[in-house]
PAZAPA-4460 file (N, C-alpha, C; in steps of 0.05 Angstrom, whole numbers, plus 32768, in hexadecimal, padded with zeros to 4 digits):
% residues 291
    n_x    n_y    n_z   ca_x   ca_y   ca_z    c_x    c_y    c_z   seq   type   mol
   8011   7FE8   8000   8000   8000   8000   8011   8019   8000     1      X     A
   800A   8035   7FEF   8016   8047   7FF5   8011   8052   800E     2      X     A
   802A   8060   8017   803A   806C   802F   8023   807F   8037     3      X     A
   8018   808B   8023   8003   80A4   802C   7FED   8094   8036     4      X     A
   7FE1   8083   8028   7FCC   8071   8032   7FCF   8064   8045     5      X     A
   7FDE   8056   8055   7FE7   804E   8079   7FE4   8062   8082     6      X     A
   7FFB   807C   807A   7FFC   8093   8086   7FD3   8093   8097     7      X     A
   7FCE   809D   8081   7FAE   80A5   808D   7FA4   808F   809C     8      X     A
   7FA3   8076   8093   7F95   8065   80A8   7F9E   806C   80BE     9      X     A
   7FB8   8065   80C7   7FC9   8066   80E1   7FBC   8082   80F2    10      X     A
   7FAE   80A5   80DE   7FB1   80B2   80F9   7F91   80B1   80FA    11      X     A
   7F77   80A7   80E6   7F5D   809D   80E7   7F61   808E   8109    12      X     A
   7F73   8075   8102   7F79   8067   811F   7F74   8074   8131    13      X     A
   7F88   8083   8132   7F92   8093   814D   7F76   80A9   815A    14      X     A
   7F65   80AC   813D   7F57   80BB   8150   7F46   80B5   8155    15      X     A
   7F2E   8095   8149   7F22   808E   8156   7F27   8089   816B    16      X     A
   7F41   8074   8177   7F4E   806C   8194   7F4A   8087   81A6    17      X     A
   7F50   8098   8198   7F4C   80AB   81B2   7F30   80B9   81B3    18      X     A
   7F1F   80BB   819D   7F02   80C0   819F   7F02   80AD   81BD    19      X     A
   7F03   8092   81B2   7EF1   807D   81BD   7EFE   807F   81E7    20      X     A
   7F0E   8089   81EA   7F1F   8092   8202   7F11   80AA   8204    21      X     A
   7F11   80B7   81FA   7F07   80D4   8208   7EE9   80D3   820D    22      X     A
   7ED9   80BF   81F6   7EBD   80BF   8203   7EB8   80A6   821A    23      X     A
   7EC8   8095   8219   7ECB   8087   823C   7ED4   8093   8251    24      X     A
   7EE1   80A4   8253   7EF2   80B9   8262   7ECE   80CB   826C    25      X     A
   7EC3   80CE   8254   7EAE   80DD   8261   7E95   80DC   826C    26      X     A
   7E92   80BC   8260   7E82   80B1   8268   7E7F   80A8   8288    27      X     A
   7E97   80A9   8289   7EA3   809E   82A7   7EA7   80B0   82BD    28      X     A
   7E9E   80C5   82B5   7E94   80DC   82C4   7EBA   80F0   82D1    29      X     A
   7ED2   80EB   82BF   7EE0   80EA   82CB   7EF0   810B   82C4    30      X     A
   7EE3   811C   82B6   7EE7   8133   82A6   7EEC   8143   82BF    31      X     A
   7F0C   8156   82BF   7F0D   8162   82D4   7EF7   8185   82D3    32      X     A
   7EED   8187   82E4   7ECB   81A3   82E2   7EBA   8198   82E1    33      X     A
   7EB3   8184   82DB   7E98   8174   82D9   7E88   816D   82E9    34      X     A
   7E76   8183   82F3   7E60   817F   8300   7E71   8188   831B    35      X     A
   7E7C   819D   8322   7E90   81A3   8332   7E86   81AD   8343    36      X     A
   7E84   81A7   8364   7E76   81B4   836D   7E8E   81D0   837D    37      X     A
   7E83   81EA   8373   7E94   8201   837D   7E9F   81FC   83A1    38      X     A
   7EB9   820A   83AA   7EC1   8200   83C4   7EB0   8213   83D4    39      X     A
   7EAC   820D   83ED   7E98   8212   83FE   7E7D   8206   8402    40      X     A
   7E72   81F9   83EE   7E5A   81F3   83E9   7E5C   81D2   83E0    41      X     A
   7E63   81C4   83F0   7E6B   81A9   83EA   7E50   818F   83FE    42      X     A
   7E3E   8194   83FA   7E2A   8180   8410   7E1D   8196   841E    43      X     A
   7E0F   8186   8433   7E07   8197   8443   7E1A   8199   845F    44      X     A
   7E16   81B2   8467   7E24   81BE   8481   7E0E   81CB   849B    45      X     A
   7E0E   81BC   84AA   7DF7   81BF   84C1   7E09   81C7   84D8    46      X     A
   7DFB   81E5   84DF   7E12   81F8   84F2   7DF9   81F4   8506    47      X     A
   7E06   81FA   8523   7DED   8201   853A   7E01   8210   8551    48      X     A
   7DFA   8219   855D   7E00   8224   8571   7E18   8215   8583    49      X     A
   7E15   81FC   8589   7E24   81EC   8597   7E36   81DF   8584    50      X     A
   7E3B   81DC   856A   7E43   81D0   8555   7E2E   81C5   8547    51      X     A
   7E3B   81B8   852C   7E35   81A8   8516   7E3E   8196   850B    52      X     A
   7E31   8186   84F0   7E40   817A   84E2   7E3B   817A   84C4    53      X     A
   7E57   8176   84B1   7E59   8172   849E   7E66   8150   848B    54      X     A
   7E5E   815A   8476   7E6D   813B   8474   7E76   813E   844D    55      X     A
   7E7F   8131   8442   7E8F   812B   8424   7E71   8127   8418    56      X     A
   7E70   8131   83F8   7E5D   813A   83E3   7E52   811A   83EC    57      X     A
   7E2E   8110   83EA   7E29   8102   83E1   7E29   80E9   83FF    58      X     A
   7E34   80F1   8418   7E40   80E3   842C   7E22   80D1   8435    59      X     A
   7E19   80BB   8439   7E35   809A   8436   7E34   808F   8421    60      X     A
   7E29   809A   840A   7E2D   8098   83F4   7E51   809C   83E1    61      X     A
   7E5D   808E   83CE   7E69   809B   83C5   7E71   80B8   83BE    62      X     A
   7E8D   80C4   83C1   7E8D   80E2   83BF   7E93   80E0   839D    63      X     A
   7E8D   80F2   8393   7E8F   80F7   8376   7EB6   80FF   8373    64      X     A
   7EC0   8103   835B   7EDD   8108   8356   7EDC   812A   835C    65      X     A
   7EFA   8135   8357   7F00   8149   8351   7EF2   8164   8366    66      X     A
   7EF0   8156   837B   7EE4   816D   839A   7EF6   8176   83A4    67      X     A
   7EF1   8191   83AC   7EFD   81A2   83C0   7EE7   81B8   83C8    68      X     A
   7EE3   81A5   83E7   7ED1   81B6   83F9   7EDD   81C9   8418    69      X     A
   7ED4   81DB   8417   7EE7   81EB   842F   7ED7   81ED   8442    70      X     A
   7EDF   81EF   845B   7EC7   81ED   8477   7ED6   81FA   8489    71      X     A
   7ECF   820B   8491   7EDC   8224   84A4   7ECE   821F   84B7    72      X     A
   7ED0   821C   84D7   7ECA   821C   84EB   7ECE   8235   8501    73      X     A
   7EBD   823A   850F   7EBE   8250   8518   7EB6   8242   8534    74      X     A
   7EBA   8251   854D   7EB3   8246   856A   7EB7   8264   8578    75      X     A
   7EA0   8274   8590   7EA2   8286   858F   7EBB   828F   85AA    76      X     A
   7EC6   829D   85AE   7EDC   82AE   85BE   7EDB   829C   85D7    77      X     A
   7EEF   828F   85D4   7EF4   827A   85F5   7EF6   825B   85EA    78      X     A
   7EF4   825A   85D5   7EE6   8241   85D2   7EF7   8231   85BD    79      X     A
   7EF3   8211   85C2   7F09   8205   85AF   7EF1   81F4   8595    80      X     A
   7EFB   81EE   8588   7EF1   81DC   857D   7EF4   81BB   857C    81      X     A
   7EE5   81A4   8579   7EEC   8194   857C   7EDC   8182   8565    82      X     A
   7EEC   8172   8552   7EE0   815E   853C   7EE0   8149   853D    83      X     A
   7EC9   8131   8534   7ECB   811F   8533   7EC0   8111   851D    84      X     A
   7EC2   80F3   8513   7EB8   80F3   84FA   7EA7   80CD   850D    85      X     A
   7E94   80CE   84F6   7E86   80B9   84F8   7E92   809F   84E8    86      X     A
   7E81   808D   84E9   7E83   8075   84D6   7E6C   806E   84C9    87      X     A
   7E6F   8066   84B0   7E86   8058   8496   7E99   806C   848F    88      X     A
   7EAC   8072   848D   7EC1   8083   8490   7ECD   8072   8474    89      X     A
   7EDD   8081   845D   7EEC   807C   8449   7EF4   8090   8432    90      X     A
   7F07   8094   8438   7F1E   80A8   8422   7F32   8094   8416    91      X     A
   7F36   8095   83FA   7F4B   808C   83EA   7F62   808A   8400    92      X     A
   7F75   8073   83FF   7F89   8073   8409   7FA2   807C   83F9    93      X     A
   7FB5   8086   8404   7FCB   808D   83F7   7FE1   8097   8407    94      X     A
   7FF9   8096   83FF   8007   8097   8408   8010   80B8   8418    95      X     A
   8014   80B9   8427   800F   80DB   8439   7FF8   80EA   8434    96      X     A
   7FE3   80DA   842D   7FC5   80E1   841C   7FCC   80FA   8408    97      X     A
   7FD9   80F0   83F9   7FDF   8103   83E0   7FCA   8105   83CB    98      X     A
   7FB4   80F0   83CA   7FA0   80F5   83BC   7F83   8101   83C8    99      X     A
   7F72   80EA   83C4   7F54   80F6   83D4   7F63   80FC   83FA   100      X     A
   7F5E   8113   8403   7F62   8110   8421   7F4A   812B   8427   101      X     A
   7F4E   8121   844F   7F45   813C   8456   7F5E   814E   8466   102      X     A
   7F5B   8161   8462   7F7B   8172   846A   7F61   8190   847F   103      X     A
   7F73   818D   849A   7F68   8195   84B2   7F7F   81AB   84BF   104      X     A
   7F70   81C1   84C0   7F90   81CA   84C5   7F7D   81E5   84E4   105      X     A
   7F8A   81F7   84F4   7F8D   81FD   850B   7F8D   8214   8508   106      X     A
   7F7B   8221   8501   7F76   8241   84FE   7F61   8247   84E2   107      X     A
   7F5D   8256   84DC   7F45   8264   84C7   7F4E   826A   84A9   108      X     A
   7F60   8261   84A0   7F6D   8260   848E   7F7A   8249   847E   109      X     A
   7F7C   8241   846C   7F8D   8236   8458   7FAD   8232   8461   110      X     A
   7FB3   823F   8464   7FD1   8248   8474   7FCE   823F   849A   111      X     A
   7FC0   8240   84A2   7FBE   8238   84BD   7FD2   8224   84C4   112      X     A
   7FD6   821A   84D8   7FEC   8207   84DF   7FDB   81EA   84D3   113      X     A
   7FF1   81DD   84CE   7FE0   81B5   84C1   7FDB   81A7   84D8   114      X     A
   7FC6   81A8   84E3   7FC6   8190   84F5   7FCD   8172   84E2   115      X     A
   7FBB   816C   84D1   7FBD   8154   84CB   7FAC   814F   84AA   116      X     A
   7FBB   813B   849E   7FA4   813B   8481   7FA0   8113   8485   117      X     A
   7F85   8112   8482   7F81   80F4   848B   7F6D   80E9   846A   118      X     A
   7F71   80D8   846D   7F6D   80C3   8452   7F6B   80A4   845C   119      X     A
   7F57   808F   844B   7F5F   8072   8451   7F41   8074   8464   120      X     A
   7F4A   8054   8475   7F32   8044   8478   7F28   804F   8490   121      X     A
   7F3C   8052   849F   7F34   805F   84BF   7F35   807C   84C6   122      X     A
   7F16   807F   84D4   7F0F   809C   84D3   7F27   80A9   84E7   123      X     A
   7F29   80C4   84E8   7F3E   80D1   84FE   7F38   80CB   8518   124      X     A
   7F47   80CD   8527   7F3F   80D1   8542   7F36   80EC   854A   125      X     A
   7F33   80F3   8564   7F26   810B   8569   7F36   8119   8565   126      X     A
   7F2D   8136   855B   7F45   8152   8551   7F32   816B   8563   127      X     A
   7F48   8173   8568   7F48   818C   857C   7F56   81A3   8571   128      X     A
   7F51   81BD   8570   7F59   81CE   855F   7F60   81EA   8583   129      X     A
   7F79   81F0   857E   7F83   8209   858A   7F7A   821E   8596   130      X     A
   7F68   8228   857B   7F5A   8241   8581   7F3B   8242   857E   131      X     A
   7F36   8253   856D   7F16   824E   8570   7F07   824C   854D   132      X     A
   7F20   824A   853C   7F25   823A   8522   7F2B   822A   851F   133      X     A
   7F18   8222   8506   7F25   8200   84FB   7F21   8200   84DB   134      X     A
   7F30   81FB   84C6   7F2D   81FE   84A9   7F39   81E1   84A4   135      X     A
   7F23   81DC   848B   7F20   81BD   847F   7F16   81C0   846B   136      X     A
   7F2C   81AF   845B   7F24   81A5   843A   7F24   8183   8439   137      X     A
   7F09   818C   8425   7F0A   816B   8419   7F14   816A   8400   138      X     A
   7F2A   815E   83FA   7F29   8152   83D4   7F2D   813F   83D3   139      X     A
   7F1F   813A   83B7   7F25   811F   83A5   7F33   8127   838C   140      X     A
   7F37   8116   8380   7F48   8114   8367   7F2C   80FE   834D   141      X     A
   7F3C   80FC   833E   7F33   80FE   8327   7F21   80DF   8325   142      X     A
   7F27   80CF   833E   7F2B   80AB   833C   7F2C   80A2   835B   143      X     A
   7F23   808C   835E   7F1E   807C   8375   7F10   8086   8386   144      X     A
   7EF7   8089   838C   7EE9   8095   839F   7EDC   8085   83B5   145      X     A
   7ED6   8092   83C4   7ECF   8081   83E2   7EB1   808B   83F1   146      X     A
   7EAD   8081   8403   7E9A   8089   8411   7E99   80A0   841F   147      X     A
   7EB8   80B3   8425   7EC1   80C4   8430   7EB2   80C6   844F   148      X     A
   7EAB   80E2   845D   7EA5   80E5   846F   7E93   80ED   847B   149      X     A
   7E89   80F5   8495   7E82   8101   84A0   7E8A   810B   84B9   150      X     A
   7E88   8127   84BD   7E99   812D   84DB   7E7B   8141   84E6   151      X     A
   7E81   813E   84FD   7E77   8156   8513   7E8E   8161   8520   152      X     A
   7E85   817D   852C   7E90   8185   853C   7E7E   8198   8551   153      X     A
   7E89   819E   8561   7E80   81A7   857B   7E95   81B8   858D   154      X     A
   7E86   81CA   8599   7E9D   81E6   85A6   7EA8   81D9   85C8   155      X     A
   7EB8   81DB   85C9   7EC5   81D8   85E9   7ECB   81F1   85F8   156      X     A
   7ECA   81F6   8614   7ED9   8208   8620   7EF0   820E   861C   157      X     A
   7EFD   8222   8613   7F23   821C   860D   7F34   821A   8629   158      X     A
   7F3F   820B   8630   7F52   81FF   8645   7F63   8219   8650   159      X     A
   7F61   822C   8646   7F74   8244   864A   7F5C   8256   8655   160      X     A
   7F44   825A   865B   7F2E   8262   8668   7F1A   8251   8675   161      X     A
   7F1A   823B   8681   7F0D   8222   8684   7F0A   8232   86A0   162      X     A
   7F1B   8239   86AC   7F19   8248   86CD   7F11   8260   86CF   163      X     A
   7F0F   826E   86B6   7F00   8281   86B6   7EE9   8285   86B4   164      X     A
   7EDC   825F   86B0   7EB3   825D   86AB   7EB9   825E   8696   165      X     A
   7EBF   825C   867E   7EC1   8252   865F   7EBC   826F   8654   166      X     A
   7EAD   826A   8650   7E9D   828B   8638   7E8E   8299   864A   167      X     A
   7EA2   82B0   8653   7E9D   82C5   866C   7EAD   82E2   8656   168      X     A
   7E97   82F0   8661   7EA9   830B   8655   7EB6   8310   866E   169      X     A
   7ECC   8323   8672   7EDF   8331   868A   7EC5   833C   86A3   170      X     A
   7ED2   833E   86AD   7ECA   8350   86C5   7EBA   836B   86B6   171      X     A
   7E98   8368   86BE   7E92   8389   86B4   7EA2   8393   86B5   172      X     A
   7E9A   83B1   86A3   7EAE   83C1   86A1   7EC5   83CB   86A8   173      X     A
   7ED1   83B6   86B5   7EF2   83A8   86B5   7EFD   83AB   869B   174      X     A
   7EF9   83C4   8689   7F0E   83C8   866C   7F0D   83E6   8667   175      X     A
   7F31   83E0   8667   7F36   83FF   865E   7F42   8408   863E   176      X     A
   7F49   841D   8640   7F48   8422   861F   7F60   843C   861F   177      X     A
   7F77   8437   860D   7F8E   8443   860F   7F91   844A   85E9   178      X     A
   7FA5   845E   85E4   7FAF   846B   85CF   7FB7   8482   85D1   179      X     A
   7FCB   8484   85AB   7FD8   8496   85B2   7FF8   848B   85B3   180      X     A
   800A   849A   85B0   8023   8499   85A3   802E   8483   85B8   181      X     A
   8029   8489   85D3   8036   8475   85E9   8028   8477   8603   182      X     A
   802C   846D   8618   801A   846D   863B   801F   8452   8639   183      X     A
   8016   8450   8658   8013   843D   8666   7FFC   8433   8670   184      X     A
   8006   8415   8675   7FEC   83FE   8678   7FF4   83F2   8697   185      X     A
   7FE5   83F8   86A8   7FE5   83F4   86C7   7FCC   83E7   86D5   186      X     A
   7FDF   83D1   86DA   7FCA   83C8   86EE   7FB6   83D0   8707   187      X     A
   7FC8   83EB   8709   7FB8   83F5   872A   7FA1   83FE   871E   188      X     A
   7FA3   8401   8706   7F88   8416   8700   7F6A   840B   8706   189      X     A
   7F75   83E8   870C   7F56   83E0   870C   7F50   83E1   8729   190      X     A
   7F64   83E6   873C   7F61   83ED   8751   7F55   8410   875B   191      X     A
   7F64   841D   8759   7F60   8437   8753   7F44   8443   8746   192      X     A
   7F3C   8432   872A   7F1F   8439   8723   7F0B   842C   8732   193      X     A
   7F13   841C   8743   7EFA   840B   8752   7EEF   83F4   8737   194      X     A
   7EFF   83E6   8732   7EF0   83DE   871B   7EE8   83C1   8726   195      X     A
   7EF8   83B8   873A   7EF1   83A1   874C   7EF7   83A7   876B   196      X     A
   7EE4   8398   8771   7EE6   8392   878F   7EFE   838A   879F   197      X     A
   7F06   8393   87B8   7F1B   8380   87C9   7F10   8362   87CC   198      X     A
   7F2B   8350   87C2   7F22   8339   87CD   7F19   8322   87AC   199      X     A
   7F02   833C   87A0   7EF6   8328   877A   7F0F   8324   876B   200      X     A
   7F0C   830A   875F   7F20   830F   8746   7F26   831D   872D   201      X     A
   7F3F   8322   8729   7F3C   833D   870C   7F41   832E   86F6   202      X     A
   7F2B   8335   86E3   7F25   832F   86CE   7F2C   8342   86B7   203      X     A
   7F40   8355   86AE   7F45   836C   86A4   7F4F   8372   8684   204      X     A
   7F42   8384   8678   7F4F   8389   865E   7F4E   83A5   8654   205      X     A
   7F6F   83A3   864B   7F77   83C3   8642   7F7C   83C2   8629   206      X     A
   7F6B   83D1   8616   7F71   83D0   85FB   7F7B   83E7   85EB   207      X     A
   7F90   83E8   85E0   7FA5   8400   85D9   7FA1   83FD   85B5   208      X     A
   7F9B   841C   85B2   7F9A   8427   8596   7FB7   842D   858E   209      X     A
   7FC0   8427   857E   7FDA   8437   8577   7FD4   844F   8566   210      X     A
   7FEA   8460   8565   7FE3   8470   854D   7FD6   846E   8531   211      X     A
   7FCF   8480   8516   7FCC   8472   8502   7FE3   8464   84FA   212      X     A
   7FDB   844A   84EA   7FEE   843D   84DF   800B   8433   84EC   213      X     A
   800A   8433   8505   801B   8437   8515   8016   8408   851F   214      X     A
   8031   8409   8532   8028   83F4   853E   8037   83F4   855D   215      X     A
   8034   83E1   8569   8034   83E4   858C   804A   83CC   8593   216      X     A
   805B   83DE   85A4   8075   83CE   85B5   8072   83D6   85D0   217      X     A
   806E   83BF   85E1   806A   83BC   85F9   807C   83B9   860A   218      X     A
   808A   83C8   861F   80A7   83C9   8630   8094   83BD   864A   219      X     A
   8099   83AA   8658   8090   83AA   8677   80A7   83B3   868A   220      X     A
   8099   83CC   869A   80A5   83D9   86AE   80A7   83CB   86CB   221      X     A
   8090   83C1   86C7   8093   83B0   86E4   807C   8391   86DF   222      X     A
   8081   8386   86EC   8072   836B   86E7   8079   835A   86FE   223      X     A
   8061   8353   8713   8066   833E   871D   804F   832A   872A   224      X     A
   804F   8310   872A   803B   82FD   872D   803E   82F1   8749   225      X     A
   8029   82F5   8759   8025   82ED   8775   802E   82CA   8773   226      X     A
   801F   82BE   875F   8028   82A1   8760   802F   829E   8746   227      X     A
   804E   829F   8740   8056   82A0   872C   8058   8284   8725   228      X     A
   8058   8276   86F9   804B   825F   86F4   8038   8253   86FF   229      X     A
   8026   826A   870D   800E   8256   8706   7FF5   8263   8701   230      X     A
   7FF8   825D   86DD   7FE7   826E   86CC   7FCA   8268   86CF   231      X     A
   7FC5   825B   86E5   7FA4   824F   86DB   7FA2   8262   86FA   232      X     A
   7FB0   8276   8705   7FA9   8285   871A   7FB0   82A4   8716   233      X     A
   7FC0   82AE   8706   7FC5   82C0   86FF   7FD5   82C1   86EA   234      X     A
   7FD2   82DC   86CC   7FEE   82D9   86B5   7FE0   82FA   86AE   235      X     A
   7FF3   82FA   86A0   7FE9   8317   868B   7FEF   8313   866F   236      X     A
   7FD9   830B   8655   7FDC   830A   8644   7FD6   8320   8633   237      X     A
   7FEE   8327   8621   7FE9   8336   8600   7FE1   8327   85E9   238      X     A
   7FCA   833A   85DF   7FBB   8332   85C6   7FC8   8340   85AB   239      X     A
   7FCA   833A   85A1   7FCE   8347   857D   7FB8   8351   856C   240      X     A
   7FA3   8365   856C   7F95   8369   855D   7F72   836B   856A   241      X     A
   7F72   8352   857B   7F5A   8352   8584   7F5A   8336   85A1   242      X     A
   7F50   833E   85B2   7F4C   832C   85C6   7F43   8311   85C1   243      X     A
   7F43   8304   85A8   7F3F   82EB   859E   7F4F   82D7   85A4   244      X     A
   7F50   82C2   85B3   7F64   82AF   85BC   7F78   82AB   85A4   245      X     A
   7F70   82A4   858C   7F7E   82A5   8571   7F96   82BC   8570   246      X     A
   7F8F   82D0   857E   7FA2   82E7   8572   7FB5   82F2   8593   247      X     A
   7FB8   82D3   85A5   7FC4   82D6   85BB   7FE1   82D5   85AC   248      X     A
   7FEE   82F0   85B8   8010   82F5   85B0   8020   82E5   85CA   249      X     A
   8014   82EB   85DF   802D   82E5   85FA   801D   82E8   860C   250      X     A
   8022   82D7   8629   8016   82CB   8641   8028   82CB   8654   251      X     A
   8028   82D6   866C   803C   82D8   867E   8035   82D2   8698   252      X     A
   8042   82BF   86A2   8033   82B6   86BE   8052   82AA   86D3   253      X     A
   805D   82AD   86C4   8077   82A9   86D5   8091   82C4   86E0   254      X     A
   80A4   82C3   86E7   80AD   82D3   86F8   80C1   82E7   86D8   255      X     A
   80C2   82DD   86C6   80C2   82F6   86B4   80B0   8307   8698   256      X     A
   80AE   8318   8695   80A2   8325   867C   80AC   832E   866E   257      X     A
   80BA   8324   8650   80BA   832B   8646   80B2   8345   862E   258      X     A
   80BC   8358   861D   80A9   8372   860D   809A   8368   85EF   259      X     A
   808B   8369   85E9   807E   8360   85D9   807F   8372   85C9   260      X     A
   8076   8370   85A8   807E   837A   8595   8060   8371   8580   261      X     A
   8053   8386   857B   8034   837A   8577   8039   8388   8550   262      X     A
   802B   837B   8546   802D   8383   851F   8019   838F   8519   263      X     A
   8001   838C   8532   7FE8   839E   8525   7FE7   83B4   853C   264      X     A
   7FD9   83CA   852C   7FD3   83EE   8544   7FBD   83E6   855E   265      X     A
   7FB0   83C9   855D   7FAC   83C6   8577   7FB5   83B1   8583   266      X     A
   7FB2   83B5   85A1   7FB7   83A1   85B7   7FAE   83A3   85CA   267      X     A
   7FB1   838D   85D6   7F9B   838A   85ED   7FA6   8371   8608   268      X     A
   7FA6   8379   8624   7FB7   8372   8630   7FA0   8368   8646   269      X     A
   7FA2   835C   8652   7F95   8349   865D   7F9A   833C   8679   270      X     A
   7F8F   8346   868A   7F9D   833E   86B1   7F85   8326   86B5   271      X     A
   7F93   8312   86C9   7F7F   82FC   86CF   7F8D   82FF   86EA   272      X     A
   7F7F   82F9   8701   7F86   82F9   8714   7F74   82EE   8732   273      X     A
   7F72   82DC   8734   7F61   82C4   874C   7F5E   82DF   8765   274      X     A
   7F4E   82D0   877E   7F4C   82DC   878C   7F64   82DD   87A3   275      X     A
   7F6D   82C8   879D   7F8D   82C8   87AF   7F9E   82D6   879D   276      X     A
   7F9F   82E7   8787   7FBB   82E8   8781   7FB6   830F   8777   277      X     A
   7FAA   831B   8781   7FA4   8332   8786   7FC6   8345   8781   278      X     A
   7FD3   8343   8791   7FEC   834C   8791   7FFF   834A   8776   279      X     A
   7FEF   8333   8762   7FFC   8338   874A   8002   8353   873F   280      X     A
   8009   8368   8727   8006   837C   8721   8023   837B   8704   281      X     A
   801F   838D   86F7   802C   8391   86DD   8022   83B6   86DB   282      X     A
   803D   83BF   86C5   803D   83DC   86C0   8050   83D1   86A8   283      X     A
   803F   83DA   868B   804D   83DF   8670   8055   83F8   8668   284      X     A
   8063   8400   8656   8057   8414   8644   8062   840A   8628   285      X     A
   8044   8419   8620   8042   8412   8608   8052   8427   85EC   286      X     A
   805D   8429   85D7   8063   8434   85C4   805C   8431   85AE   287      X     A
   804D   8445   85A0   8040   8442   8583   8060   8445   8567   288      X     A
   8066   8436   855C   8075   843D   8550   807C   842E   8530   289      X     A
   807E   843B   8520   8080   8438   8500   8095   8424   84FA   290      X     A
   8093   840E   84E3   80B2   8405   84D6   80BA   8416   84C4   291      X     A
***
């Protein structure tokens, strides 16, 4: 046969073979966008007051290919989070779950610290999250799909306020309010304003404006703890931005204090103090200052 005539059969070949591949390929539901469900919006998500649960597209059903669902957890000021997942439990196995997994990480963000990314036959054990965030993705890939999951979760007291009654605001109007280029942050003041009783425990917060655009470095002038290390009786903590356990900079409950060095124009400083440990007391000053 002439050369031109193979020629053509041979690339006729080639493109039925791959017709006949590309329409099994689609038949097979395996096309990456296909029927995609956008991230955030992956199943249903049942929030309540005390917690919820979510679970993988389609859950105990097979999960469909090519998912990525995001689940941001929120738990309000004091409070931890805590997850757990049910059974029939199943994610693709793989090796460091490089394929289908769920990836759990320790703050409100993408970037947050990794707790853990889990995949395979056996659901996680219980996960406990830091602060009062928790961010979770589910993906799959293109092939092998499973029954995937379901998790709940539910809010805890955070272990760092558990003695404070869990979700307690401060001491009424036990909060003061500072700004301005520089001054000081003193403990007598809650004495001095009458803001507590002889004898009640102080519950206290001083929250400092810096200048515009400015940010706040904290010198301690004096600092000292009636029962020093032992934070579940007395400490003085600095916040970064906002009194959110999340945005705790530094905690001091032992016999030194270090100066703190804050990136945002506010801060907020924080006395805890039992009914035995009265005699505690601290004097900062603060400085608003530019890089």
């Amino acid at each position: 046969f002439p050369v031109q005539f193979l020629s053509s059969v041979l690339l006729v070949t080639i493109l039925v073979v791959e017709g006949i591949a590309i329409a099994q390929k689609t038949q097979g539901g395996q096309n990456i966008g296909v029927n995609r469900i956008p991230p955030n919006q992956c199943d249903n998500w049942v929030r309540t007051s005390n917690g919820g649960h979510f679970s993988s597209p389609n859950y105990p059903n097979i999960y469909p290919p090519n998912q990525e669902c995001i689940y941001i957890l929120e738990a309000a000021p004091r409070q931890r989070i805590e997850l757990t997942f049910d059974e029939p439990y199943y994610i693709e196995p793989s090796f460091e779950c490089r394929f289908d997994h769920l990836e759990v990480r320790d703050g409100p963000f993408g970037f947050s610290p990794l707790i853990n990314r889990y995949c395979g036959l056996k659901s996680p054990a219980l996960i406990r999250s830091t602060g009062r965030f928790m961010w979770i993705k589910f993906t799959s890939d293109e092939e092998l799909e499973g029954k995937g999951f379901q998790a709940k979760y539910s809010f805890i007291p955070d272990p760092d306020f558990t003695y404070l009654g869990g979700i307690l605001n401060p001491i009424p109007d036990c909060q003061f309010e500072l700004s301005g280029a520089d001054g000081i942050v003193r403990s007598s003041q809650v004495e001095q304003e009458g803001k507590t009783k002889p004898g009640q425990a102080i519950d206290c917060i001083w929250t400092i404006k810096a200048t515009p655009n400015a940010k706040i470095y904290l010198r301690f002038l004096d600092y000292q703890m009636e029962h020093s290390n032992e934070c579940k009786r007395n400490f003085v903590a600095v916040y970064d931005g906002s009194s959110s356990i999340e945005n705790l900079k530094a905690k001091f409950c032992s016999t030194v204090a270090n100066d703190v060095t804050l990136q945002t124009g506010t801060g907020v400083v924080r006395m805890w103090a039992d009914e035995g440990s009265r005699l505690s007391r601290f004097r900062m000053l603060f400085t608003s200052f530019v890089d």
